[in-house]
C-alpha positions in Angstrom: -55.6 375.6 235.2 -55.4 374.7 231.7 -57.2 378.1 230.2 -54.3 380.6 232.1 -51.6 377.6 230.2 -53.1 378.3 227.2 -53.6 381.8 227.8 -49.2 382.5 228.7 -48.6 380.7 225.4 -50.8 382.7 223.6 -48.7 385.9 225.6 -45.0 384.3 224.8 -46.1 384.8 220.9 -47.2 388.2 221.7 -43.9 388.7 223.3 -41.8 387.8 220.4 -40.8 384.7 222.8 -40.4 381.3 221.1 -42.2 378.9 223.2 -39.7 375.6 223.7 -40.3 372.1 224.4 -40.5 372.5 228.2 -42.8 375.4 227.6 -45.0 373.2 225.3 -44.7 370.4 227.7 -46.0 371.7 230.8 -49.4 373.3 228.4 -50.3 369.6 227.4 -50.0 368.3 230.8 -52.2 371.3 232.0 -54.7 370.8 228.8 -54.8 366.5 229.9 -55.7 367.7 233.7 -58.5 369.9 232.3 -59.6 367.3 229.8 -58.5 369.6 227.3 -57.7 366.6 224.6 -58.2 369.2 221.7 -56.2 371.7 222.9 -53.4 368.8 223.8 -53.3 367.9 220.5 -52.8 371.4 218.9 -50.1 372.0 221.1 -48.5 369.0 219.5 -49.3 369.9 216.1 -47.7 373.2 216.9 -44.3 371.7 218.0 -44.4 369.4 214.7 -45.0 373.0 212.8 -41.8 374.8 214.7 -40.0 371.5 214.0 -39.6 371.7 218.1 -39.0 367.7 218.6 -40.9 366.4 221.1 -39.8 364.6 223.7 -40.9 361.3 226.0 -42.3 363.9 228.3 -44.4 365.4 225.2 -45.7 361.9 224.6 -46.7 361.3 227.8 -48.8 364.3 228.3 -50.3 364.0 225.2 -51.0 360.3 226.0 -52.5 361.4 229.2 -54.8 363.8 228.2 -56.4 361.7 225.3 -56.8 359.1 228.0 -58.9 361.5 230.4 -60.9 362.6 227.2 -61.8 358.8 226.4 -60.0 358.9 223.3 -58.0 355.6 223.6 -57.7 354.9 220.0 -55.5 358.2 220.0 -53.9 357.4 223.3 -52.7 354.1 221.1 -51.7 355.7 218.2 -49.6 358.3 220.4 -48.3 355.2 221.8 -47.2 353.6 218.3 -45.3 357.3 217.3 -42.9 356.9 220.4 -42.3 353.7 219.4 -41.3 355.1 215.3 -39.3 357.7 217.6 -37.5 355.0 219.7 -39.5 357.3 222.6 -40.8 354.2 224.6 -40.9 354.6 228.0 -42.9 352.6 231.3 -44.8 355.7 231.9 -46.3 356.2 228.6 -47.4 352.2 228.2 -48.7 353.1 231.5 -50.7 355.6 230.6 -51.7 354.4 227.2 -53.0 351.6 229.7 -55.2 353.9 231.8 -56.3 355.7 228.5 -58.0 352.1 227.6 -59.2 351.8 231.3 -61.4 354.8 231.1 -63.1 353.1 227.9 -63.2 350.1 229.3 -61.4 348.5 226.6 -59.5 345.4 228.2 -58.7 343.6 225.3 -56.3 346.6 224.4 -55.1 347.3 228.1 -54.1 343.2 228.5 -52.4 343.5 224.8 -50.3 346.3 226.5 -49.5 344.8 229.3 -47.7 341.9 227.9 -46.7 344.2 224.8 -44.2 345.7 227.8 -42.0 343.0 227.6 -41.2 343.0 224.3 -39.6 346.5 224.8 -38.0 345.4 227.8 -40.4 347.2 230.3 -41.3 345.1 233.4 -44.6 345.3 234.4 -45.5 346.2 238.2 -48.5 346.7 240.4 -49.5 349.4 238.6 -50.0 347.9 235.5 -51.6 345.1 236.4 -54.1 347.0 238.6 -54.7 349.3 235.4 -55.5 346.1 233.2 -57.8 345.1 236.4 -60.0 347.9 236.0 -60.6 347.8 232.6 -62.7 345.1 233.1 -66.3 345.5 233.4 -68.4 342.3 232.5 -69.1 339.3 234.7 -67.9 337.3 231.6 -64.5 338.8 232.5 -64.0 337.1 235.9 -61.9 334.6 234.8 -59.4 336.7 233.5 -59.7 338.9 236.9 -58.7 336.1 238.8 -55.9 335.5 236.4 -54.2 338.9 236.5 -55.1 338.6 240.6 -53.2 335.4 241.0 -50.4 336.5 239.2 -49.9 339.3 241.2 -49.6 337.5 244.1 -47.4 334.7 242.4 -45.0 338.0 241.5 -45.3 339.6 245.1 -47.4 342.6 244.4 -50.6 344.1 245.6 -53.2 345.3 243.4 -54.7 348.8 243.8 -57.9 349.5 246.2 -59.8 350.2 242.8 -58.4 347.3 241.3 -60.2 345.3 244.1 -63.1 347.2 243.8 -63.4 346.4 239.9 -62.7 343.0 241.4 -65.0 342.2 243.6 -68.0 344.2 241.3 -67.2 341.5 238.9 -67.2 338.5 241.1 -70.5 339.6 242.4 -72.0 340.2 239.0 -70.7 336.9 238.2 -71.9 335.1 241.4 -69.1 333.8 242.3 -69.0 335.5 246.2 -66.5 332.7 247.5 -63.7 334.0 245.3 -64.6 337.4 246.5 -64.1 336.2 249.8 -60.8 334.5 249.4 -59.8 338.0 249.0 -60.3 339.2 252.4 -56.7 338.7 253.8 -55.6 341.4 251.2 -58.0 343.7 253.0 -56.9 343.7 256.5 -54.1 344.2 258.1 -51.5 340.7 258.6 -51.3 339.2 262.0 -48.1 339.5 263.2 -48.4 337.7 266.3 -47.0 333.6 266.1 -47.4 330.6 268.6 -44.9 330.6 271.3 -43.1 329.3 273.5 -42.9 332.1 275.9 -45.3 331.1 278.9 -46.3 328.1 280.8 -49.9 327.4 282.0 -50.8 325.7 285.0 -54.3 324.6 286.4 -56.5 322.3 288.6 -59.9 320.6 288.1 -61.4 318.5 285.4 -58.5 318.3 282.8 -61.1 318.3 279.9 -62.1 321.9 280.9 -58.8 323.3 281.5 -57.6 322.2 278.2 -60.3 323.8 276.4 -59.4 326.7 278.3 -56.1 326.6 277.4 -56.9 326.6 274.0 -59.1 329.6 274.2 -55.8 331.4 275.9 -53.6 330.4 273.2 -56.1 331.6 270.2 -56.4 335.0 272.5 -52.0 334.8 272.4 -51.6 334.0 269.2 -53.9 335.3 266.9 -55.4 338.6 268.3 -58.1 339.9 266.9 -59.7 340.1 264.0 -58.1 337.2 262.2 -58.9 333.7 262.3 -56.4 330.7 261.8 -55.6 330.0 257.8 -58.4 327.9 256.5 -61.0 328.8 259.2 -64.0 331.4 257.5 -63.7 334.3 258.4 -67.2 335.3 257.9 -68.2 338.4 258.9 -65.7 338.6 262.5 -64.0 341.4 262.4 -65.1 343.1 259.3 -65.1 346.7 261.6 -62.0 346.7 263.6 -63.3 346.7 267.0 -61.6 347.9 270.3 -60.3 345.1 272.3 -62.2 342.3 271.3 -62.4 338.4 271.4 -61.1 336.0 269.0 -63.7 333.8 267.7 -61.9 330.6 268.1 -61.4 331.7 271.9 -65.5 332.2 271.6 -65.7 329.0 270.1 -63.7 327.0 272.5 -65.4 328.1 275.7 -69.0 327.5 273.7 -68.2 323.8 273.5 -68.2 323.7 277.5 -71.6 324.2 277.2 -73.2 322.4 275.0 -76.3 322.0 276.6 -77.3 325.3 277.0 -80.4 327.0 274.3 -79.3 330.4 274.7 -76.0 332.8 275.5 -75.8 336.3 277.5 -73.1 338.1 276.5 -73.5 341.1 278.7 -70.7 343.2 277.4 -71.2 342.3 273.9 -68.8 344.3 271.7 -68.3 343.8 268.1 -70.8 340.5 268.6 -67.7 337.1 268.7 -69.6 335.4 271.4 -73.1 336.2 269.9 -72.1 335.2 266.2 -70.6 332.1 267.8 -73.3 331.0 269.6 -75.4 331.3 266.8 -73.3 329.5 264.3 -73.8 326.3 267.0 -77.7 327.1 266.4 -78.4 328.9 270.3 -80.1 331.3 270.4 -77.9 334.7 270.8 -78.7 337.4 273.8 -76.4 340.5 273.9 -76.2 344.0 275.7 -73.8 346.9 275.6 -73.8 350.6 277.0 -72.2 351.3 273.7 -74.3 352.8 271.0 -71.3 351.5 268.8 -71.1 348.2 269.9 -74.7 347.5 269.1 -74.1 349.2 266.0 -71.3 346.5 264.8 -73.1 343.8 266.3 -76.3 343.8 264.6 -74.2 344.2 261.3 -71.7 341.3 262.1 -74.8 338.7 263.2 -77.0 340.1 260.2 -79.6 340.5 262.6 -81.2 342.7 260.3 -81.5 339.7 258.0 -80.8 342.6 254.6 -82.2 341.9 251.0 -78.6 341.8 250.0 -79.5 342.3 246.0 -81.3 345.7 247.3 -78.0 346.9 249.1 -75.6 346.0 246.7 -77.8 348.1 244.1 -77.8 351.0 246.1 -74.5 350.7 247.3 -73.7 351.0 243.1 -75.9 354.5 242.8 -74.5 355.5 245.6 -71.0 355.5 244.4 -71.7 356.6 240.8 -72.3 360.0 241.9 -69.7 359.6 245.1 -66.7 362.2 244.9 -65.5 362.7 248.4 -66.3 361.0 251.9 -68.4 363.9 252.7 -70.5 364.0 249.8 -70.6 359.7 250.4 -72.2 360.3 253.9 -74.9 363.2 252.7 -76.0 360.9 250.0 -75.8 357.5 252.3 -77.8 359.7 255.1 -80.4 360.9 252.9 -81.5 357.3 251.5 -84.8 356.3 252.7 -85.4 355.0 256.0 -84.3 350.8 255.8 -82.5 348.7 257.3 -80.6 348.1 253.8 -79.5 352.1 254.6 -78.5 351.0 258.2 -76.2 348.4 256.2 -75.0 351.0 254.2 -73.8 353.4 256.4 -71.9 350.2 258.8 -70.0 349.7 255.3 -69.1 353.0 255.0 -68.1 353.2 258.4 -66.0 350.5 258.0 -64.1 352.0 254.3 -63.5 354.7 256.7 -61.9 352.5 259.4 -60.2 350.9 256.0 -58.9 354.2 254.6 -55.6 353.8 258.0 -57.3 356.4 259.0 -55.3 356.2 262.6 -58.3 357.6 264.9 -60.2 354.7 263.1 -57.5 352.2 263.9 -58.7 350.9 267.2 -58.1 346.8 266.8 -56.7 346.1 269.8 -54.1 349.1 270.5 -54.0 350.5 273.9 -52.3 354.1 272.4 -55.6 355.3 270.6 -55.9 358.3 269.0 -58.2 360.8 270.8 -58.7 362.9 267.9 -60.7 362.1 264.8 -59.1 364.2 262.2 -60.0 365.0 258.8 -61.4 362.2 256.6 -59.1 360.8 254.3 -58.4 360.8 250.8 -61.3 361.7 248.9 -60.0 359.7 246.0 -60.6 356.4 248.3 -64.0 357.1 248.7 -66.2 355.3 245.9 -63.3 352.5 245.6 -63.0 351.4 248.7 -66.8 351.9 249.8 -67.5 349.7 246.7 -65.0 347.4 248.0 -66.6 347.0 251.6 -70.2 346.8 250.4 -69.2 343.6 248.1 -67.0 342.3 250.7 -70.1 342.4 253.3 -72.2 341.3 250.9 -70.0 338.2 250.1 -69.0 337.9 254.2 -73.1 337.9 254.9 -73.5 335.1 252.1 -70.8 333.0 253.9 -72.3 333.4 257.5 -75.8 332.8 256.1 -74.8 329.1 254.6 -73.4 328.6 258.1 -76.0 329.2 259.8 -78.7 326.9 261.5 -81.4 329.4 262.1 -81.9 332.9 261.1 -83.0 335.5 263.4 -81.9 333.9 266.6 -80.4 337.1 267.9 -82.2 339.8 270.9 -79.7 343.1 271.5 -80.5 345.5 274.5 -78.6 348.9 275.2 -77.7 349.4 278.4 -75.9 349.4 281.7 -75.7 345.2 282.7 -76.1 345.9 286.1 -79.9 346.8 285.3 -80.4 344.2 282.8 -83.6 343.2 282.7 -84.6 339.9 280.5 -87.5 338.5 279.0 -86.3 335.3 278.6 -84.0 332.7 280.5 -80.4 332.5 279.5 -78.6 329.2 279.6 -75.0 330.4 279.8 -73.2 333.5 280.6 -70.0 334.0 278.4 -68.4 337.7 278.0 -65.2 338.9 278.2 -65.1 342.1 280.4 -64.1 345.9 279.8 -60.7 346.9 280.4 -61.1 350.3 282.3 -57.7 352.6 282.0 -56.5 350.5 279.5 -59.0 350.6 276.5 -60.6 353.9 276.0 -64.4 352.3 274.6 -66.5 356.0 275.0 -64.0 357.6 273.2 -63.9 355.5 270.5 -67.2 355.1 270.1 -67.6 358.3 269.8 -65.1 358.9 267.1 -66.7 356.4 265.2 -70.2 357.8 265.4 -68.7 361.5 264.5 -67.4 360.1 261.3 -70.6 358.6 260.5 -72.9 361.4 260.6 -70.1 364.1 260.2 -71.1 365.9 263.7 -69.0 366.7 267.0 -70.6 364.0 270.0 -68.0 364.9 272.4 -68.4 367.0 275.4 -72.1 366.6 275.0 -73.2 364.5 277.7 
């Protein structure tokens, strides 16, 4: 509301009132939200005039708004009077900061970052995500790495638009493995450790019960979706999926069959067992009654085998003119008909699902939300669907150099007790639905509502 600001100014003159510093304050602030540079600055050179002196505050507003206008080169200068005025404060080296962001002007924004210390200002998160962002050129992911690594030498996390910045510059620069390595900042950490607390006792071939065993203890210890440190992660678990297999448990009971061409998974899920199988180069066979399950699947196992160069360059129109979730979903839904577009909206599914968006957050708890609420902050939107579609991208790449075949994958909808098949199956391996615990319609109908914005429930 900068115009009414400027406008009871305008009245305190008229009122024989002497506008003061707070007054003039609280009118620069409200020009920098309107991108109102200009009109910023005049209300600074009217303080100077009326020998009002300004204060930090006054700075930082002023700072702010030539920031929002792109006018970094005043932003700096702004910066240089507080230090004249012995006015130097964190906020306004912050801002400065995210005046050179906006212009893309990293050389300044890393020159300000370390200028901190001089004036004894510690840097945080904040700052270093600022100086991330500024970035813009595959030439700069070297020093993206840099200010990454740092920040997790130091204990912080960087911003979700800071890893957005990130991973556009990794991919620009081809170098998807480092883009990868940043995957365990993404998700959620796995709290669960090896124990002690239970005993397991069995009969038979000992070379089968210990396999089993160890497909047990990766179930224990590690959940779902994450897989032991220095195991790829690949694409498992890139949507949070209700109550599914680890793939180490997947991989363990594959390796008593090793013989078998082909795998039925007849309750299929999020796709462990499929993915699994196909890594071992059998070929893949999976079902579900769950619209949603088939969904995650064909995304997980790329069985849609995307031109990944085509998504990623929609996925960057897309979120040029991306301003809320909603507007993300009408422009993601009105894309021409491909399987690249199928991609697209998994990935924004999954920013949803990213956004702790708690009706989203079904990985594995048995207390899920039966609402799905509002979408979430709209200032999330292009970051983190950025974020996911490089991530994917990067995940796909991985799985692809794993893989021994492509395309080995059929998917059928459907109840399993009518399964019909077109070819033999080698193996059954599936791990079946929980009913009364896990809540699977539900959820996959929340899911599906926040993907094309409409009410499924009560439907059918």
């Amino acid at each position: 509301q900068w115009q009414q600001a400027v406008n009871l100014v305008a009245e305190l003159g008229n009122a024989v009132l002497m506008p003061n510093v707070i007054t003039y304050n609280a009118a620069i602030a409200a020009c920098g939200q309107g991108r109102q540079w200009r009109r910023a600055l005049s209300f600074l050179g009217a303080m100077h005039h009326m020998q009002l002196p300004a204060d930090s505050i006054t700075y930082l507003a002023a700072i702010n708004a030539c920031g929002t206008g792109h006018e970094w080169q005043r932003s700096l200068c702004l910066l240089g009077d507080t230090q004249r005025a012995d006015l130097t404060t964190f906020p306004a080296y912050s801002a400065a900061m995210s005046a050179c962001e906006y212009s893309k002007k990293w050389e300044h924004a890393l020159d300000l970052l370390f200028a901190m210390q001089c004036f004894g200002l510690k840097s945080d998160d904040i700052n270093f995500s600022i100086a991330i962002c500024s970035f813009d050129e595959p030439d700069h992911w070297k020093y993206t790495l840099g200010l990454l690594n740092a920040m997790e030498e130091l204990g912080m996390e960087p911003s979700m638009k800071a890893l957005a910045t990130a991973l556009c510059i990794l991919e620009k620069a081809g170098r998807w493995e480092d883009a990868l390595r940043m995957l365990p900042r993404l998700q959620d950490p796995v709290a669960q450790e090896r124990n002690n607390l239970y005993r397991i006792s069995s009969t038979g071939d000992s070379q089968i019960a210990q396999r089993l065993v160890r497909a047990l203890e990766y179930q224990w210890t590690y959940g779902y979706p994450d897989l032991p440190a220095g195991t790829p992660q690949l694409t498992h678990g890139f949507f949070k999926y209700l109550g599914a297999m680890q793939a180490m448990t997947a991989r363990e009971i594959l390796e008593l069959v090793p013989q078998a061409h082909s795998i039925l998974d007849i309750f299929c899920g999020s796709g462990t067992v499929l993915l699994e199988a196909m890594l071992k180069g059998k070929r893949a066979i999976g079902s579900d009654a769950s619209e949603l399950a088939l969904f995650v699947t064909t995304h997980h196992c790329d069985a849609h085998i995307i031109n990944l160069a085509k998504f990623l360059r929609l996925a960057r129109d897309l979120a040029k003119s991306t301003e809320s979730w909603s507007q993300l979903r009408r422009l993601v839904a009105n894309l021409a008909e491909s399987r690249e577009k199928d991609a697209l909206s998994f990935a924004f599914l999954v920013a949803l699902q990213r956004a702790n968006d708690k009706a989203m957050r079904f990985d594995g708890s048995k207390h899920f939300l039966a609402t799905a609420g509002e979408d979430r902050d709209d200032r999330l939107a292009r970051p983190l669907f950025l974020t996911c579609t490089h991530l994917y991208a990067a995940q796909v790449r991985a799985l692809r150099q794993e893989l021994k075949a492509k395309g080995q994958i059929t998917l059928k909808r459907g109840d399993s007790r009518a399964l019909r098949l077109e070819e033999q199956a080698d193996a059954l391996i599936t791990s079946p639905p929980y009913p009364g615990v896990y809540h699977y319609w539900l959820a996959s109908e929340v899911a599906l509502e926040k993907l094309d914005g409409t009410s499924r429930r009560g439907l059918g």
